[in-house]
N, C-alpha and C positions, 0 to 999 in steps of 0.2 A: 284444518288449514294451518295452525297454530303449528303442530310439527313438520311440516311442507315447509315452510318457510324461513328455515331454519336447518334443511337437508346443506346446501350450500356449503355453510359453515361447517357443519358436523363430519361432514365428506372432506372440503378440502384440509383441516386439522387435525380428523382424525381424534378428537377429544372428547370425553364425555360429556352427554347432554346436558347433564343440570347445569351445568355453567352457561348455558344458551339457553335465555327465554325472551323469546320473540314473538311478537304476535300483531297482525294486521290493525292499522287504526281507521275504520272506515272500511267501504266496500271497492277496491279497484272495477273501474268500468272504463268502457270506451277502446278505441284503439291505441297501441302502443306509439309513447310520445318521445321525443329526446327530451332530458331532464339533467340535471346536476344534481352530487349528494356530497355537497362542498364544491368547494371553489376547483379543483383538483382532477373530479370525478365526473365521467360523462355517461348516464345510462340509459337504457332505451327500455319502455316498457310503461304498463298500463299504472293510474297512479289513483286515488279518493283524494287528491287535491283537484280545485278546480281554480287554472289559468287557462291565460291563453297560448294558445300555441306559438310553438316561437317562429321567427321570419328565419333564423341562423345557429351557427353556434352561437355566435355572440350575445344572443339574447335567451338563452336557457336558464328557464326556472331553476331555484336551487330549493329542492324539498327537504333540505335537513333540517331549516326550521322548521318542518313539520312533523318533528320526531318525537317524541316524548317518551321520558321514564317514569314509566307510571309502577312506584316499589321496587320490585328488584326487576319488574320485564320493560321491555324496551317496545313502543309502541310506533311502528312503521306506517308510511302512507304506499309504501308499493311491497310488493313480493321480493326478497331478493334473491329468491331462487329461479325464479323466473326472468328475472334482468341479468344472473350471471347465465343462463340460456341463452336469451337472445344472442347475449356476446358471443358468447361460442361457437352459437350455431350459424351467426350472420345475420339472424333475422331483422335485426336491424336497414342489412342495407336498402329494404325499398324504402324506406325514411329519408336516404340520405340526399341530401338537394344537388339538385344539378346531373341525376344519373341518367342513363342512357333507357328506354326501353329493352326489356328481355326481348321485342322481338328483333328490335336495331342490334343489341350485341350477337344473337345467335345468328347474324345476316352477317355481319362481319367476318364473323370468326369462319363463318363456312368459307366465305369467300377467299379469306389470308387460307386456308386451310387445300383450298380449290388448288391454286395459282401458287402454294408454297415451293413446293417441288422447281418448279421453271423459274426461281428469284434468285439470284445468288445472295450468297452471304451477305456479303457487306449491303447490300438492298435490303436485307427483311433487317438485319438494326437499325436502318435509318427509319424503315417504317415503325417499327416498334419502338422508337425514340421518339417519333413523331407523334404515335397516337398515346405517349404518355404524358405529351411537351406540360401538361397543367396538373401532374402531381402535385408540386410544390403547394400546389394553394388548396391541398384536403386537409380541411382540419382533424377530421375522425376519420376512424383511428390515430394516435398521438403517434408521427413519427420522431425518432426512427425506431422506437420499441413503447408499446403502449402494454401500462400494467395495469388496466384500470377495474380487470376482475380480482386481482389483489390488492389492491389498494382498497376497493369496495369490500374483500371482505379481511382486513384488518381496520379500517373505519367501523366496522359492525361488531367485531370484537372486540374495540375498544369502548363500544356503547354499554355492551352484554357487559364487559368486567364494570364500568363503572354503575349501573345500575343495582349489580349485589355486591358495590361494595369493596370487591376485589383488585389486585394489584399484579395478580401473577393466574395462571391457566396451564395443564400443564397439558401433551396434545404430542401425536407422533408423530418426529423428525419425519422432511419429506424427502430425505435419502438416506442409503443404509449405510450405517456406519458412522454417521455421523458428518457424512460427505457436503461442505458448503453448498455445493453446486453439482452441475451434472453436465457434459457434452458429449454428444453423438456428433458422429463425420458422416453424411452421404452421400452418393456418388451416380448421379443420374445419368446413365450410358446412351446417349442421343442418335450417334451411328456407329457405322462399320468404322470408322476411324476411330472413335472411341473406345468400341470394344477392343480394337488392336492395342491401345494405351494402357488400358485397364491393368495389366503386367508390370508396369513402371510406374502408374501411379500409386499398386499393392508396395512396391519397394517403399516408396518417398515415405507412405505411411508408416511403414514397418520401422523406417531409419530414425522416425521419433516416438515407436512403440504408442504407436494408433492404431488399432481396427476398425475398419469402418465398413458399413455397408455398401452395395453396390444394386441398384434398381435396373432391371433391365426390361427393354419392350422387346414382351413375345410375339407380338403377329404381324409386324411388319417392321420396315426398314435393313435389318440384319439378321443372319441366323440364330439364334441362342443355343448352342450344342448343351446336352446333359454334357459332357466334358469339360467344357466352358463351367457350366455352373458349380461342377466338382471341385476344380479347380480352383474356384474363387473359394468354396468353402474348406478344401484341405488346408490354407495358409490361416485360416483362422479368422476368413473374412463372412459377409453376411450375405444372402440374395433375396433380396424383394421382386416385387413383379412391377412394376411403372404403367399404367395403363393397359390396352391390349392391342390399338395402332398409334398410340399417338398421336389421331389425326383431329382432335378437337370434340370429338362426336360422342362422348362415352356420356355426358349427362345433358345431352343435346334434348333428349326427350325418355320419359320416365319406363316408359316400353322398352326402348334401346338400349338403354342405360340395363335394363333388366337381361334383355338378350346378352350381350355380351358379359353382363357379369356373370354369368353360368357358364363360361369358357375364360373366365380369367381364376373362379374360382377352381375350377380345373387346374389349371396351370399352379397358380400356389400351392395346390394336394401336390400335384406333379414333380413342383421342385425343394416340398416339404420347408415351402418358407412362409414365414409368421406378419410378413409385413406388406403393403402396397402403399402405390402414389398414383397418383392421378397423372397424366402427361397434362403439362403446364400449368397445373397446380387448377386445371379447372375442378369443381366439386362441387357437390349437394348435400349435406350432411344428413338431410333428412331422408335418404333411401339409402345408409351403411347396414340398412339390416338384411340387404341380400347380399351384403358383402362381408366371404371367409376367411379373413384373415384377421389375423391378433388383433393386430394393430396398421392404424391408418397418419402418413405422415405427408397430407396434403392441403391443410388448412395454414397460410402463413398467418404470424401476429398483427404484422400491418401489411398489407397489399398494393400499395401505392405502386409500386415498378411491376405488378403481376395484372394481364390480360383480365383477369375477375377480380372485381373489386370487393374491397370488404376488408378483414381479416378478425382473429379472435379474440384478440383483446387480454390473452395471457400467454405468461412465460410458462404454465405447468401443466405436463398432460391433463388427460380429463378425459372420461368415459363418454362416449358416445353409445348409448344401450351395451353391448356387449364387445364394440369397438372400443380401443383405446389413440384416443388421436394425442400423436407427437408432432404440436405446432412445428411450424418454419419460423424459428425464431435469428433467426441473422438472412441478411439480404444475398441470395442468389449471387454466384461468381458474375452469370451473366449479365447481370441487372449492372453489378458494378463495376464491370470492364466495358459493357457495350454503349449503356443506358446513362449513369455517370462517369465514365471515364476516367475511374480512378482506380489504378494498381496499387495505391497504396491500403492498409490495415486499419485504415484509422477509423473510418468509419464501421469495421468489424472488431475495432478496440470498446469503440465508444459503444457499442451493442451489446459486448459481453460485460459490459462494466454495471449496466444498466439491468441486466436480465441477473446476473450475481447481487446484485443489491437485493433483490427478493428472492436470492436464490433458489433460481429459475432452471429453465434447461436451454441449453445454447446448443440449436440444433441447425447445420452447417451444409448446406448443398455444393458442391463444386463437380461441375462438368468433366470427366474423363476430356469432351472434344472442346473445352475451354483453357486446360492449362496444360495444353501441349505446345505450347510457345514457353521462352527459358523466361519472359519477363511473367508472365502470368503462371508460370512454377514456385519463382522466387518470392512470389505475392503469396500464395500457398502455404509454400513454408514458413513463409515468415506466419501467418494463421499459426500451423502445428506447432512454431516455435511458442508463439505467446499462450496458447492454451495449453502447453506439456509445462511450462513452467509455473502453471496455476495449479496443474495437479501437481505442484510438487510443493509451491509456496501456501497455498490456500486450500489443498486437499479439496481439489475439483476431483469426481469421478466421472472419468472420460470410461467411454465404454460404448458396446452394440447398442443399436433400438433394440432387438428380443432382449435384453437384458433389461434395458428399463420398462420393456412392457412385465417383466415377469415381477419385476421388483412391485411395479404400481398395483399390480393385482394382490400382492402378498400384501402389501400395507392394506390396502381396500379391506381386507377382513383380519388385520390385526385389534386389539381392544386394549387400551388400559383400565388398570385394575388399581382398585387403592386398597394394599397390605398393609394396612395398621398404619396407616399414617405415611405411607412411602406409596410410589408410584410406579407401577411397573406393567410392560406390556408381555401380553398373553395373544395366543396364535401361531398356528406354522410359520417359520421363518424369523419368528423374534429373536433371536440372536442375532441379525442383523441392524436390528433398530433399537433406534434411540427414544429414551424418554425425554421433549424437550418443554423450554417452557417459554410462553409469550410473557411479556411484562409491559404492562401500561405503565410510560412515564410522561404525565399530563395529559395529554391527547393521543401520543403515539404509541404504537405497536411495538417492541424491539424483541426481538429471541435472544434465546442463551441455550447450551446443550452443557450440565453442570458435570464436573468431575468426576468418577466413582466416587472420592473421597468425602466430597459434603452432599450432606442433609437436606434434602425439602420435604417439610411436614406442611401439610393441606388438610384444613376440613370441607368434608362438601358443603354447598351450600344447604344450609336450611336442618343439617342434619348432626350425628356425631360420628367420629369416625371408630 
């Protein structure tokens, strides 16, 4: 159990073991609870403390006094390999107060789904405005970007380093090159109108040397020609598959969900692309293992403006078995032209500013059939503007989803090595990657990625080098 619970850590850092010794204080039992690990941190999951359960957020136990350093290992009352699970996978939301029955949401959804077709536009935002009207008052997930699986596990590493001792960890950068940050553009083609845009919104792209993907649904709404898809891919652009009607139904039930994925996995062989999304971002994380593609970019961070609720609770992919899921980590164009009715960036400023604090990935949806109005262009651009000048000021890497899916599988089985006293990473694709290093200064976490020029000598723990 002792090294399970400490997978989390070791995965997302990329560091070697001995610097991580974690081990359970107690037997966790019972079902999973919402808790606090500080004042900061909200986690869901089973615990060997015994309170009461809470009425809210507001009244959430906080088990970090129940943490203890016992020598150099750090003694936990919960799993946190299993609480940064939850997060990810959702399992949290039947915890969360106030939610709807599974069988009242899938009654809805069929019905908007029924009846969508014969609403006009301006009719389905108002309703989709309306069945969001009490966002505002969801505390969990933290809008409007919730870090709380990084934050939870630099809280945990900053336990591990004080426990032996240590001041400094050294652990593989989590982009290549040394890149602060990372953004992907995507581009979810809704209809026939869209797909006709699809041509000018490759320019607008190109005019700030962005490639971005483009999701399109294959079994209904519009035709998808191999010509179409060629096309998208000769300019340098990317083709995911988006559901397979879009009609709400794909995780409606776990038979179906199964029928149809054998015909979308088709279609991905078909147009030899590495990526999907869910239409309306509905999902189940726990049956991706019938589903053939690379990587999956349907889970948003916080969901408050999305039809299912929930969201994951991080800025940084993350494996789902053999899936690699690339959160929605900024709010949908739709959400913020329809749902808040703001043209303005600010609230996609304050998202990037926030997901770059843990340099994270800022991963961007915008409607082909949303900003084919000149004010919802200019909104756009102004986006490409502020995020081309990060990768120029801040050495953001803007790039495809297959790219960051190839890149995260190549860290995944990169290994540092300690050469006589120096640090250096071993594996296919190391010439990409950096040696960096965490630094505890009092309580907090900080990185540094150091010069060729100077020296970091480390002994391991407990050992010589």
């Amino acid at each position: 159990m002792a090294a399970d619970i400490k997978t989390t850590l070791t995965e997302f850092f990329r560091c070697p073991e001995c610097f991580i010794n974690l081990h359970l204080k107690g037997e966790v039992s019972g079902e999973g609870t919402f808790f606090k690990f500080g004042d900061d941190t909200i986690c869901y999951g089973r615990t060997s403390l015994a309170f009461p359960m809470p009425r809210d957020f507001a009244d959430l136990h906080d088990v970090l006094g129940g943490t203890t350093i016992d020598g150099a290992a750090v003694g936990l009352p919960f799993d946190p390999t299993e609480v940064t699970n939850n997060l990810r996978l959702e399992r949290y939301v039947s915890g969360l107060p106030g939610g709807q029955s599974p069988f009242l949401r899938k009654s809805r959804r069929d019905l908007y789904y029924l009846v969508r077709s014969l609403i006009p536009a301006a009719a389905r935002r108002r309703l989709q405005k309306a069945a969001l009207r009490d966002w505002r008052k969801r505390t969990f997930p933290r809008w409007p970007v919730d870090r709380t699986v990084e934050t939870l596990h630099q809280r945990l590493l900053a336990l591990a380093m004080k426990a032996q001792g240590i001041e400094t960890i050294p652990f593989i950068w989590f982009w290549p090159n040394g890149a602060r940050g990372c953004a992907i553009v995507t581009h979810d083609v809704e209809t026939a109108q869209g797909q006709d845009f699809c041509s000018a919104l490759m320019d607008l792209d190109d005019s700030f040397g962005v490639k971005s993907s483009f999701e399109v649904i294959p079994g209904a709404r519009y035709r998808v020609s191999q010509e179409f898809v060629d096309g998208l891919r000769a300019r340098g652009f990317e083709v995911a598959v988006q559901d397979l009607k879009h009609d709400g139904k794909l995780y409606r039930s776990r038979d179906g969900f199964y029928r149809q994925v054998r015909e979308i996995n088709r279609i991905i062989a078909r147009y030899k692309a590495r990526g999907f999304r869910a239409g309306g971002l509905y999902r189940n994380p726990e049956w991706y293992d019938a589903l053939e593609a690379s990587y999956d970019m349907s889970i948003p961070n916080v969901a408050h403006l999305d039809p299912q609720r929930g969201g994951c609770c991080t800025v940084f992919p993350y494996f789902i078995g053999r899936v690699l899921e690339l959160p929605v980590t900024l709010t949908q164009d739709h959400s913020l032209f329809y749902i808040l009715g703001d043209y303005s960036i600010e609230l996609w400023r304050k998202q990037v500013a926030l997901i770059l604090e843990k340099n994270g990935l800022v991963s961007v949806i915008v409607h082909p059939d949303y900003v084919r109005s000149e004010r919802a262009q200019r909104t756009y651009a102004t986006l490409l503007e502020h995020l081309v000048k990060l990768r120029s000021d801040d050495r953001i890497w803007i790039c495809l989803p297959s790219e960051v899916d190839a890149w995260w599988r190549v860290r995944r089985n990169l290994r540092l090595v300690n050469d006589q006293g120096r640090w250096r990473v071993e594996g296919e694709g190391k010439e990409r990657a950096q040696v960096a290093y965490a630094i505890l200064r009092g309580d907090e976490i900080s990185y540094t990625i150091p010069g060729e020029e100077e020296s970091h000598e480390y002994k391991l723990p407990g050992r010589d080098v």
